[in-house]
Backbone as CSV, one residue per row, in Angstrom:
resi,resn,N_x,N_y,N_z,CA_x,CA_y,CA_z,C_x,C_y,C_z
1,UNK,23.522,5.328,-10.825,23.134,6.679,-10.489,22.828,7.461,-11.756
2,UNK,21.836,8.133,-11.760,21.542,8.982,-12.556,22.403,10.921,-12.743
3,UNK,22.406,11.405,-14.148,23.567,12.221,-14.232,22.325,13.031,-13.359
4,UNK,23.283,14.053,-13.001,22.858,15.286,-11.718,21.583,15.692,-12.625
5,UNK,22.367,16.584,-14.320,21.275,17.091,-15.284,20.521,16.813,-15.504
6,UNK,20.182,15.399,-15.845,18.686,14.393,-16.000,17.985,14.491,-15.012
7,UNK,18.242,14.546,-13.655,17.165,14.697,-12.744,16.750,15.897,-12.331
8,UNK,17.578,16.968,-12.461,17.435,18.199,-12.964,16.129,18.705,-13.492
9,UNK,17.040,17.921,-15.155,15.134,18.562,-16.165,14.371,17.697,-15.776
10,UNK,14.140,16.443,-14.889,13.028,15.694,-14.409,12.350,16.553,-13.282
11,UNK,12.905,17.388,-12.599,12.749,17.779,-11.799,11.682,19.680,-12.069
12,UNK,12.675,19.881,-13.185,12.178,21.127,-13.941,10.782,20.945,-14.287
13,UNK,10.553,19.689,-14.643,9.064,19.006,-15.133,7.875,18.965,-14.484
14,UNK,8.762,18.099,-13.523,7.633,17.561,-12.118,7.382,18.190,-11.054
15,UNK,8.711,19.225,-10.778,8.185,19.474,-9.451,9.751,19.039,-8.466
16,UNK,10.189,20.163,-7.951,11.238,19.759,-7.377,10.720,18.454,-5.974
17,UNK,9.512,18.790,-5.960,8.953,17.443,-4.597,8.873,16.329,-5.092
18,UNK,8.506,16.355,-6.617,8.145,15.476,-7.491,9.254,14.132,-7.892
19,UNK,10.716,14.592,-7.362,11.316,13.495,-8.681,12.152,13.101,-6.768
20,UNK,12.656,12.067,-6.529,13.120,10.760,-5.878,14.223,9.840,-5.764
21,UNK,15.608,10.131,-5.809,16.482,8.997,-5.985,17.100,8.569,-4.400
22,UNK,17.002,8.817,-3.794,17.273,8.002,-2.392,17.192,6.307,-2.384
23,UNK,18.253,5.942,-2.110,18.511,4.435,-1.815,17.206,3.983,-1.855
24,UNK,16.525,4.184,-0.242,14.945,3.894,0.623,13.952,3.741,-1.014
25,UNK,13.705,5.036,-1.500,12.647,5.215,-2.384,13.699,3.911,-3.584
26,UNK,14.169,3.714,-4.145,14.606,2.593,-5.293,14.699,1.793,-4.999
27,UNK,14.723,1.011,-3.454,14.761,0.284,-3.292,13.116,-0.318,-3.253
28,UNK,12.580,0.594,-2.792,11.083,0.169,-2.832,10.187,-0.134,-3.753
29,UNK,10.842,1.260,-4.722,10.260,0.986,-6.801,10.885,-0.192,-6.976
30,UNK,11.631,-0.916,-6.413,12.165,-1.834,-7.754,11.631,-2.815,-7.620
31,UNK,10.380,-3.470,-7.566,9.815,-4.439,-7.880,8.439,-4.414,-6.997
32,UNK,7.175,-5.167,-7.654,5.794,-4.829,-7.273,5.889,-6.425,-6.430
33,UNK,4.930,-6.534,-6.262,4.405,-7.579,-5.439,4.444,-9.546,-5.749
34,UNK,5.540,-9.060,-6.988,5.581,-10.374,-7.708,6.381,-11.589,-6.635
35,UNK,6.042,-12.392,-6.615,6.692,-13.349,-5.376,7.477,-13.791,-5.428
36,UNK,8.616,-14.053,-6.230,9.923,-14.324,-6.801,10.616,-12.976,-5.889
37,UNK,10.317,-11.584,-6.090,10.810,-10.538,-5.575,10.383,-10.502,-3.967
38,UNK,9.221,-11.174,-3.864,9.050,-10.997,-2.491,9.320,-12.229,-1.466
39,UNK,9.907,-13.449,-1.740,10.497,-14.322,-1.646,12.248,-13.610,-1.043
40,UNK,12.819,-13.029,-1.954,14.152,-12.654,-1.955,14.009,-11.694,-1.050
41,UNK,12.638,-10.252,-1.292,12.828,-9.601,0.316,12.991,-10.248,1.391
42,UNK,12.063,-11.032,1.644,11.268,-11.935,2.637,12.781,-12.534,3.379
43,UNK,13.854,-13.059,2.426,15.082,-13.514,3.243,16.216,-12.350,2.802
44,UNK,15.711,-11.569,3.106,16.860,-10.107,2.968,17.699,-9.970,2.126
45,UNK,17.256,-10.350,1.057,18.244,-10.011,-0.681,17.858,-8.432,-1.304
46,UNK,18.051,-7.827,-2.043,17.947,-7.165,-2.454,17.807,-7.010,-3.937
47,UNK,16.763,-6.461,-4.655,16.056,-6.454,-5.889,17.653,-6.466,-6.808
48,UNK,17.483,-7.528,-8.033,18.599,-7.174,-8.389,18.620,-5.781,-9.730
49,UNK,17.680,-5.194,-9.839,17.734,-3.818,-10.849,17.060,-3.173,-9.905
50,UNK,17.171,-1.694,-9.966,16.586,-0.765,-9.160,16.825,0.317,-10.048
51,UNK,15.265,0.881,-9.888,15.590,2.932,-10.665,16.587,3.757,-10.670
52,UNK,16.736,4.494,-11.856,17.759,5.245,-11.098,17.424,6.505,-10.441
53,UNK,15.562,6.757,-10.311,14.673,7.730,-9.650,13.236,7.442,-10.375
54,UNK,12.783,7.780,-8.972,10.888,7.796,-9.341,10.644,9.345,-8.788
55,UNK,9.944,9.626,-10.072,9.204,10.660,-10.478,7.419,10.750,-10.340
56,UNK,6.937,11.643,-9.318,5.385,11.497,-9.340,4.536,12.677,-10.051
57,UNK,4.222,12.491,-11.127,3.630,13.626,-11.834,2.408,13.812,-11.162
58,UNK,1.899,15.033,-11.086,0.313,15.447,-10.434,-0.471,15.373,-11.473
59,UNK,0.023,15.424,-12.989,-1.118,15.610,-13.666,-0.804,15.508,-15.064
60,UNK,-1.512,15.439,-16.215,-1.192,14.314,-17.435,-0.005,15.413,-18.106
61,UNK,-0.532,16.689,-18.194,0.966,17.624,-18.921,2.347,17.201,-18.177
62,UNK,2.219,17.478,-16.950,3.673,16.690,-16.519,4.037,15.603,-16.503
63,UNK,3.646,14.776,-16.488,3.848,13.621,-16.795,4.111,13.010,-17.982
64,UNK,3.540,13.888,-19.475,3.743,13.944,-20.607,5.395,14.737,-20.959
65,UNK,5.668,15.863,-20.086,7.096,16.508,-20.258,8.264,15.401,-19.763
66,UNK,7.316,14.727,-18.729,8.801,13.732,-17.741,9.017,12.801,-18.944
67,UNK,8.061,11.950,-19.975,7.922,10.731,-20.505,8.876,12.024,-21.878
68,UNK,8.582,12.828,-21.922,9.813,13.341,-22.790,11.063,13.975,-22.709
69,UNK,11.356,13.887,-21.870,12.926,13.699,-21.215,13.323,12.866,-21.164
70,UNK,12.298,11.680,-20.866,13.045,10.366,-20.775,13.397,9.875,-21.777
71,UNK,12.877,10.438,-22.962,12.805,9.557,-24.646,14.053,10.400,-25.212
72,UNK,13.877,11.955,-24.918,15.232,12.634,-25.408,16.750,11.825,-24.704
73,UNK,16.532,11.811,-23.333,17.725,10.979,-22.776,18.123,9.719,-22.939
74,UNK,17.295,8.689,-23.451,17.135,7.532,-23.718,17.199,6.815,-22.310
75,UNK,16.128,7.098,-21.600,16.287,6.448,-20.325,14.859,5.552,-20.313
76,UNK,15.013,4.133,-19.670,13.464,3.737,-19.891,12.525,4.032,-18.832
77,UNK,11.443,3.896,-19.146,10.491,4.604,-18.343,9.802,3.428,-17.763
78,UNK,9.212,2.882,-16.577,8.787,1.550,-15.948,6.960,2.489,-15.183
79,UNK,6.125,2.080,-15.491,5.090,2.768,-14.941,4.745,2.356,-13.374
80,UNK,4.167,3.044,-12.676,3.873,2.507,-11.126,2.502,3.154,-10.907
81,UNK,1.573,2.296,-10.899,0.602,2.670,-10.087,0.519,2.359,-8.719
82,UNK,-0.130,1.115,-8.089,0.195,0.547,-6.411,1.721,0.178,-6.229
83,UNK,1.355,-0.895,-7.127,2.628,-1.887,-6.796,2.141,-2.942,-6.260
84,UNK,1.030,-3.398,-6.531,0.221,-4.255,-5.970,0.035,-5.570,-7.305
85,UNK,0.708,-5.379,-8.085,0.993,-6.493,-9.043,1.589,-7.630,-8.233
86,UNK,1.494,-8.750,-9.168,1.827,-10.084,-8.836,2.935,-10.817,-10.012
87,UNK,2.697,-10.105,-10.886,3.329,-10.763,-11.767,4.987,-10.420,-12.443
88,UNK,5.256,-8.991,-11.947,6.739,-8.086,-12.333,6.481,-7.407,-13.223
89,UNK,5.158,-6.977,-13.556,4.962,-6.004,-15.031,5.775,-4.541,-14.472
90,UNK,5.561,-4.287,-12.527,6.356,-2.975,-12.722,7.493,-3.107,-11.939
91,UNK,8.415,-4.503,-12.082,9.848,-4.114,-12.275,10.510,-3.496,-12.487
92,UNK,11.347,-2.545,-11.837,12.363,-1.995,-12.656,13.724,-2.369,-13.669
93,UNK,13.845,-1.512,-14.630,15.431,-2.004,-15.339,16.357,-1.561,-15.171
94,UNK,17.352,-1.514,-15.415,18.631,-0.944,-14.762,18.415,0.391,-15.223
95,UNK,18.845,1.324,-14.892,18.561,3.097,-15.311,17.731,3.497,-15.519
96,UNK,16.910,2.843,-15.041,14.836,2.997,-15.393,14.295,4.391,-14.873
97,UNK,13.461,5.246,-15.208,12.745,5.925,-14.442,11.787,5.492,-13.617
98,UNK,11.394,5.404,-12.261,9.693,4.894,-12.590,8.585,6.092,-12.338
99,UNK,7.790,5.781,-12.696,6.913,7.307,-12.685,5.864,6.666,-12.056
100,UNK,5.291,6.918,-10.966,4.390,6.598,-9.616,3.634,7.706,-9.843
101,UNK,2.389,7.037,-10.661,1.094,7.584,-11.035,-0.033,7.845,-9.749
102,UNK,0.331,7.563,-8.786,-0.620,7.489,-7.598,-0.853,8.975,-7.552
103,UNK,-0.206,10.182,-8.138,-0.915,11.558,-7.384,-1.847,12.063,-8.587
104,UNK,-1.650,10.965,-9.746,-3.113,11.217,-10.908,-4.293,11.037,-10.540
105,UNK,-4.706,11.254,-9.220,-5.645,10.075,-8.606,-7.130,10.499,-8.736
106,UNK,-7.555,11.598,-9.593,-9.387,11.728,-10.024,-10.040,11.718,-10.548
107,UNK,-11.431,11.389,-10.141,-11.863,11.127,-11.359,-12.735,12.504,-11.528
108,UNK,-12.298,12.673,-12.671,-12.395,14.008,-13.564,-13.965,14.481,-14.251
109,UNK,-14.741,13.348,-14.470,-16.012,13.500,-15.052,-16.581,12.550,-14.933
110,UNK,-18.077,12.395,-14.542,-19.182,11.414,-14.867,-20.390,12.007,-15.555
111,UNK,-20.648,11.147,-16.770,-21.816,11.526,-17.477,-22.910,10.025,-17.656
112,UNK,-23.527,10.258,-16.787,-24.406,8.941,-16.621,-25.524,9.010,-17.854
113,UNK,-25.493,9.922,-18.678,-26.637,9.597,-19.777,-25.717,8.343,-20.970
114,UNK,-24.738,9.226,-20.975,-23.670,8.218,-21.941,-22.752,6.878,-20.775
115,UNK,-22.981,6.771,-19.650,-22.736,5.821,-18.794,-20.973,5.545,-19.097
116,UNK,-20.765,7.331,-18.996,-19.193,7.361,-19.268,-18.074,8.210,-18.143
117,UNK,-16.907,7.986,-17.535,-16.053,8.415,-16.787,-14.575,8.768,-17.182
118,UNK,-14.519,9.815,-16.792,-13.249,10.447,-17.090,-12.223,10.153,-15.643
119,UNK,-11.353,9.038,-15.656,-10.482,8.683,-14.283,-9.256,8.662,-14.620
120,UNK,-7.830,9.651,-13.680,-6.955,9.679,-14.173,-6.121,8.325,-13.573
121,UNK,-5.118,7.920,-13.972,-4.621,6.264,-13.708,-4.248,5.743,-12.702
122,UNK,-3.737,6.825,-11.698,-3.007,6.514,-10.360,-4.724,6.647,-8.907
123,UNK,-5.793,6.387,-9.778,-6.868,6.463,-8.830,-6.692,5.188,-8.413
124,UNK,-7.344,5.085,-6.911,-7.097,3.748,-6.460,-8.733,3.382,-6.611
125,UNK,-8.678,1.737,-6.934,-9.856,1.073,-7.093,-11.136,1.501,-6.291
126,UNK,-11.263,1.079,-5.200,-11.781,1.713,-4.061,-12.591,3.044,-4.058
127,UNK,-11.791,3.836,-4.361,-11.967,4.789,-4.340,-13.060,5.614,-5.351
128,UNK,-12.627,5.084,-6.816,-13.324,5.081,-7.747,-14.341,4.097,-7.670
129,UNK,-14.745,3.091,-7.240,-16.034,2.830,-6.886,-16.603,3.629,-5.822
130,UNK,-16.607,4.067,-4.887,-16.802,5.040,-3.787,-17.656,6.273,-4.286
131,UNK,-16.594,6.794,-5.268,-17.328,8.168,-5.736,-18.153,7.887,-7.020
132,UNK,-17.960,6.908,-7.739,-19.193,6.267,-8.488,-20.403,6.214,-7.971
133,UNK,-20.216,5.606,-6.713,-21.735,5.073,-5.836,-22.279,6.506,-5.787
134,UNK,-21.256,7.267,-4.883,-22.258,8.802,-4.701,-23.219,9.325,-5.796
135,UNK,-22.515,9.200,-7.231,-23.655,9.600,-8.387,-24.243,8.552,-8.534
136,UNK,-24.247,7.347,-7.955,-25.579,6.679,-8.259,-25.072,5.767,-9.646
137,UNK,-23.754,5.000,-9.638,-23.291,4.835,-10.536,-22.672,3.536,-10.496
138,UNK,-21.719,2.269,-10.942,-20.858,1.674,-10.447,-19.985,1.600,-11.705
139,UNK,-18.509,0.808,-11.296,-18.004,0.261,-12.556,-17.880,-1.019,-12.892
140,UNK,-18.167,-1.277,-11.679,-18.683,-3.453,-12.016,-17.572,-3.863,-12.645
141,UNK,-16.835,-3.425,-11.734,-15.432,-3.883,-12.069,-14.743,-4.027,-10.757
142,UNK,-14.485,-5.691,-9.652,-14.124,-5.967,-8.624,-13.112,-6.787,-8.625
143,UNK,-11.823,-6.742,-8.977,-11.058,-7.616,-8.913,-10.965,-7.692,-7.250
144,UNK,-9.820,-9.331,-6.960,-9.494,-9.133,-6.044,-8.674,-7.800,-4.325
145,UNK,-8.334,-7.320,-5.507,-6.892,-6.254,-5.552,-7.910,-4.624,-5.290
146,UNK,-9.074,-5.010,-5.400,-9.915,-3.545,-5.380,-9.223,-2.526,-4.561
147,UNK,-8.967,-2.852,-3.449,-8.500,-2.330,-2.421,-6.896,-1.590,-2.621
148,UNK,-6.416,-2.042,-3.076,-4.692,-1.820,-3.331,-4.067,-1.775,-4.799
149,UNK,-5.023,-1.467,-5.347,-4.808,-1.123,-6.878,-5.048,0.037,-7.439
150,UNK,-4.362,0.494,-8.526,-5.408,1.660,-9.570,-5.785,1.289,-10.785
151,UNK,-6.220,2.135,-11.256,-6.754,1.683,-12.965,-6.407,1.621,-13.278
152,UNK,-4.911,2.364,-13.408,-4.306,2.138,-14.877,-3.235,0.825,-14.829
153,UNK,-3.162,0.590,-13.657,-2.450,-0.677,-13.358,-3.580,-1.959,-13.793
154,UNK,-4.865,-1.300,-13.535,-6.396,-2.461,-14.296,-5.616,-2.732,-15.916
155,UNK,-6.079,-1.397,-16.334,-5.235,-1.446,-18.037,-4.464,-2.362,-18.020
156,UNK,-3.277,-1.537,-17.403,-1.818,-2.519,-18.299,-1.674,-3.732,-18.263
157,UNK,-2.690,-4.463,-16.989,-2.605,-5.951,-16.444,-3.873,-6.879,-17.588
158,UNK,-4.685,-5.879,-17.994,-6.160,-6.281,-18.458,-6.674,-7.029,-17.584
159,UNK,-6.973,-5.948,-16.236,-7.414,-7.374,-15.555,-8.811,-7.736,-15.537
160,UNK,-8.805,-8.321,-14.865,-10.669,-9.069,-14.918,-11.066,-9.123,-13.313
161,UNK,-12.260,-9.261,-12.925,-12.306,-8.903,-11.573,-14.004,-10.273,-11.349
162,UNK,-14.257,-10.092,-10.149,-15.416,-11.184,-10.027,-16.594,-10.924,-10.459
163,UNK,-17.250,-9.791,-10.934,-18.259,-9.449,-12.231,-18.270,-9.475,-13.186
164,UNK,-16.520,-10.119,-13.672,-16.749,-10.160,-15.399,-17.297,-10.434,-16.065
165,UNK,-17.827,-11.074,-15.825,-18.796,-12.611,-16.528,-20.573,-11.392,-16.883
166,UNK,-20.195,-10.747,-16.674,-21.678,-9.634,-16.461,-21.224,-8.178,-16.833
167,UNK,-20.585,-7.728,-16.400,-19.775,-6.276,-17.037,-18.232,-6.469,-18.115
168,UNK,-17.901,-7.449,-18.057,-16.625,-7.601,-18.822,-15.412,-6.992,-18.114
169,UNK,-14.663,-7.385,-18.564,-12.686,-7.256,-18.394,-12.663,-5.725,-18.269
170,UNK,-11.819,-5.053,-17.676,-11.029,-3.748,-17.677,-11.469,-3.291,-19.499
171,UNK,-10.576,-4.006,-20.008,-11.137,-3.350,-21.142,-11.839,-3.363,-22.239
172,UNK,-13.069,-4.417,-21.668,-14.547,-4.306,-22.162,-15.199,-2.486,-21.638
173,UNK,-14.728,-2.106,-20.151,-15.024,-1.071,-19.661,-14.799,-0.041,-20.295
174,UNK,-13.420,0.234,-20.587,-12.705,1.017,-21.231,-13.171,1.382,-22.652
């Protein structure tokens, strides 16, 4: 469990709607889609580390105040975009924060002369191709996961998608 005060100033940060420690919600952060974890759901075990709260920032200043509370408190910070990983990159650690980037979710600018986009991390794949198309645009970037992913979960994974071979990796894009 996390001290009352820490979730407090997490809370001072984010947004009293914003911050999360209920059993339900840590039990759900504590592990993405990796199959070792979903194996052990699958026969009713339970993750063996779990958050000690997930925090959803709306937007990069808060989310920048939460990631500094967490560094003043020495608490670690575990990122969440879907949760649609495979591999445990967003595991949780024992006393972890996780910060569930999904309400970062727009994209902020397109400038098609410089064939450049401003997208905040918790956008889901989908989506950001969607409103690409409307300007007449793409990111030629299709992983499997299009559907149930965000970008910044693209980032941290570097992933690669079935156009690479022609637009390049996440962060050929980038």
């Amino acid at each position: 469990m996390m001290e009352e005060r820490i979730l407090n100033r997490l809370r001072a940060e984010a947004g009293l709607d914003a911050v999360g420690d209920s059993l339900p919600e840590l039990l759900a952060y504590s592990a993405d889609c990796w199959p070792r974890q979903f194996v052990t759901r699958m026969y009713g075990g339970l993750p063996e580390e779990r958050p000690a709260a997930v925090v959803r920032p709306r937007d990069v200043d808060s989310l920048c105040r939460v990631v500094a509370v967490c560094r003043e408190e020495g608490v670690p910070v575990v990122p969440w975009g879907a949760g649609s990983g495979v591999c445990g990159g967003a595991n949780a650690v024992r006393g972890c924060v996780v910060v569930d980037l999904k309400r970062m979710n727009r994209l902020e600018s397109v400038d098609p002369v410089s064939m450049t986009a401003w997208v905040e991390a918790g956008m889901n794949g989908m989506h950001l191709e969607e409103a690409l198309n409307e300007r007449g645009c793409t990111l030629g970037h299709f992983p499997s996961s299009i559907l149930c992913s965000t970008v910044g979960g693209w980032v941290a994974t570097r992933s690669a998608g079935q156009f690479s071979s022609r637009y390049g990796k996440i962060e050929d894009l980038v």
